[in-house]
GUMI-673883 format. One record per residue (C-alpha): residue number from 1; x, y, z; residue in one letter. Coordinates in pm, whole numbers, plus 50000, padded with zeros to 5 digits. Layout:
<recs>
n, c1, c2, c3, res
NUM, X, Y, Z, A
...
</recs>
This chain:
<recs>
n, c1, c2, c3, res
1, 12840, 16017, 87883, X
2, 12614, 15745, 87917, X
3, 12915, 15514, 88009, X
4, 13020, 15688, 88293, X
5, 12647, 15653, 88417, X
6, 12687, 15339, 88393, X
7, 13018, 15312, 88588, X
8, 12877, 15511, 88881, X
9, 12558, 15340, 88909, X
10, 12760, 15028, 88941, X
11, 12993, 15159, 89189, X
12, 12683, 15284, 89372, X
13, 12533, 14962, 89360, X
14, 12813, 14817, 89497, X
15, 12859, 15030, 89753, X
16, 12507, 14958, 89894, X
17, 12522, 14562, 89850, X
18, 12883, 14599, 90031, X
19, 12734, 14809, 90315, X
20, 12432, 14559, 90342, X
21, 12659, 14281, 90383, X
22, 12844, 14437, 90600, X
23, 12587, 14512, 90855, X
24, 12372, 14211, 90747, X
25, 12705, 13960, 90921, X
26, 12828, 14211, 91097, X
27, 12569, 14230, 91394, X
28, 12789, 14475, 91576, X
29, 12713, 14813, 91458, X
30, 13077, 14959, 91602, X
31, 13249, 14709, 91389, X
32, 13043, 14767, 91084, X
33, 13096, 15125, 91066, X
34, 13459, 15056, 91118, X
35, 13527, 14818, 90866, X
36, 13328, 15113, 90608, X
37, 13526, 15374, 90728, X
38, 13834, 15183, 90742, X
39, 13792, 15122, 90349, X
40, 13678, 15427, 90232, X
41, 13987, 15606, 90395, X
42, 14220, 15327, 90265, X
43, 14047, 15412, 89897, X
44, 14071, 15807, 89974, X
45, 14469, 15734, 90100, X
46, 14504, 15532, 89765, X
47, 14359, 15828, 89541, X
48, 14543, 16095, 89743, X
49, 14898, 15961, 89667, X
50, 14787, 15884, 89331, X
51, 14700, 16270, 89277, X
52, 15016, 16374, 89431, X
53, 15256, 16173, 89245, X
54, 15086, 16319, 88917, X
55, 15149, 16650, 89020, X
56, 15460, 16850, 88912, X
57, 15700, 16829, 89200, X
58, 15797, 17145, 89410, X
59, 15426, 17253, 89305, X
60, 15223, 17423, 89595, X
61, 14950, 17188, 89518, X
62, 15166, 16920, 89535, X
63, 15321, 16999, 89904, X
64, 14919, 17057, 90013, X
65, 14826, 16713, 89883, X
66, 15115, 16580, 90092, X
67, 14986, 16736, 90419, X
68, 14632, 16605, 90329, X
69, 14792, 16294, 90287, X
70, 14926, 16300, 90626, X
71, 14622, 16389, 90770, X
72, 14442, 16098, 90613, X
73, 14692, 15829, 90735, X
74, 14637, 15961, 91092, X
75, 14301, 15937, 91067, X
76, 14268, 15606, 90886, X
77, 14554, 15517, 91138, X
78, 14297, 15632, 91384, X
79, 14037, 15425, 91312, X
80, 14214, 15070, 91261, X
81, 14267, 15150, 91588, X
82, 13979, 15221, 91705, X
83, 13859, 14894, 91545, X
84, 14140, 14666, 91714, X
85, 14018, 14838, 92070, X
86, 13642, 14728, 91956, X
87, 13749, 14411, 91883, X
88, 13965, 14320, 92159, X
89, 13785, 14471, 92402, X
90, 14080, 14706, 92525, X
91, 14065, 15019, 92738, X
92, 14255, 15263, 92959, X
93, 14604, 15322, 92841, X
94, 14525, 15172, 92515, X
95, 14335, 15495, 92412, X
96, 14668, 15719, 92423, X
97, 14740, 15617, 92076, X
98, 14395, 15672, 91935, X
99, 14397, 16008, 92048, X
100, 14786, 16082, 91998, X
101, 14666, 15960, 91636, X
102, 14353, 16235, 91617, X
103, 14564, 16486, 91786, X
104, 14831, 16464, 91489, X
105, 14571, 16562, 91214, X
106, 14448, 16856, 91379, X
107, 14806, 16984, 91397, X
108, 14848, 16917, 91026, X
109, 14536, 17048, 90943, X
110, 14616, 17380, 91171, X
111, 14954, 17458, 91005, X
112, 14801, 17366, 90630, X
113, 14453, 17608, 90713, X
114, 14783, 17882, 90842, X
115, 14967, 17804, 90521, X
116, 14647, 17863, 90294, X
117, 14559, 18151, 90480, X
118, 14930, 18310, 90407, X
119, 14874, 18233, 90045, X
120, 14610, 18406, 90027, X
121, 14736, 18669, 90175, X
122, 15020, 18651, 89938, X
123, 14801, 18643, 89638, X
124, 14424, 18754, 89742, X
125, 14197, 18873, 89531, X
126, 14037, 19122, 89840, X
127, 14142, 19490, 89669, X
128, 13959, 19340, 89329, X
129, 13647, 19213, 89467, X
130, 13587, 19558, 89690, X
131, 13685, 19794, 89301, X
132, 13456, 19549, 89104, X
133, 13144, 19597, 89400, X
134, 13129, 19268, 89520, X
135, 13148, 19464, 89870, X
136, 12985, 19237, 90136, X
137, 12771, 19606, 90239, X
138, 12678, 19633, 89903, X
139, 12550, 19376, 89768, X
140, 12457, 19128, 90031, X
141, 12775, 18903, 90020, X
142, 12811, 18720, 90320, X
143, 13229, 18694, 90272, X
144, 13405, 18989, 90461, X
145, 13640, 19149, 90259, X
146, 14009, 19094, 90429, X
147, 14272, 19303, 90310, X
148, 14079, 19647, 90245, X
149, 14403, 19852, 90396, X
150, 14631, 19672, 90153, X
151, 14759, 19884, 89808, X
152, 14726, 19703, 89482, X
153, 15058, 19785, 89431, X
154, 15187, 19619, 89721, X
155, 15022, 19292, 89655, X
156, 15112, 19301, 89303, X
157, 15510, 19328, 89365, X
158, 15461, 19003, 89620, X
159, 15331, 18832, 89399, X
160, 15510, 18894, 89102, X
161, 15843, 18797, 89340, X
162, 15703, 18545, 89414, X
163, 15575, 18383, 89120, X
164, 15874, 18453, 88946, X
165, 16069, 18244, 89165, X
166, 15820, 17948, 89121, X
167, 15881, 17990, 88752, X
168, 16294, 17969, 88779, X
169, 16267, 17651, 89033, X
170, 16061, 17483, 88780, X
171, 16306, 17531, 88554, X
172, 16567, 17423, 88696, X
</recs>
């Protein structure tokens, strides 16, 4: 335990000398805080595929982290070039690419927030919370309850289906 202490006050110590640096040579703040973001999304794009490629493929998890992985190229793809603009001083139709870039990740994001939202659908938890009183009337729970029409037994046979199948492509 006190190890990884250790570790992260180093890495946070780093961080913070790194920064300093940055901004200490770096006069021009635009650049600075595009050379930081630029390496913290290279480091987050580096952990990201990392988690994906030790997850079981055909997983749901798995085909999440690749969207998310998407997203984060675009957006590191985004700010390189952003930077290059800063740095060469370019403008007009040089912007269609930053924005095309930006534009991307929303629509990933979109479609992944529509896929998590049929999931939990598909497998929601919404008849449970309202029989065990967790009703946002009741007890002053700020979540709305979203499926209150729905019968257990309905949501049950989806998801049995449907897990099932999960379990025989695994196997396969």
């Amino acid at each position: 335990m006190k190890k990884e202490y250790g570790q992260l006050l180093t890495a946070a110590l780093s961080i913070l000398f790194g920064l300093f640096a940055l901004i200490r040579f770096i006069p021009d703040a635009n650049l600075a805080i595009g050379f930081v973001s630029l390496t913290f999304g290279v480091l987050a794009i580096i952990w990201a595929a990392r988690a994906r490629s030790s997850l079981s493929a055909g997983t749901t998890l798995r085909e999440y982290t690749t969207y998310f992985l998407i997203s984060l190229i675009c957006i590191v793809l985004y700010s390189l070039w952003d930077t290059i603009l800063v740095l060469s001083n370019l403008s007009g139709v040089y912007l269609i690419p930053k924005y095309i870039l930006v534009t991307i990740a929303y629509l990933v994001f979109v479609f992944t927030s529509y896929k998590i939202l049929k999931m939990g659908k598909i497998f929601g938890f919404s008849d449970q919370v309202v029989s065990m009183g967790f009703d946002s009337k009741k007890k002053g729970n700020k979540a709305k309850v979203a499926k209150k029409n729905v019968s257990k037994k309905v949501v049950k046979k989806v998801s049995k289906k449907k897990v099932s199948k999960k379990i025989k492509k695994r196997k396969k």
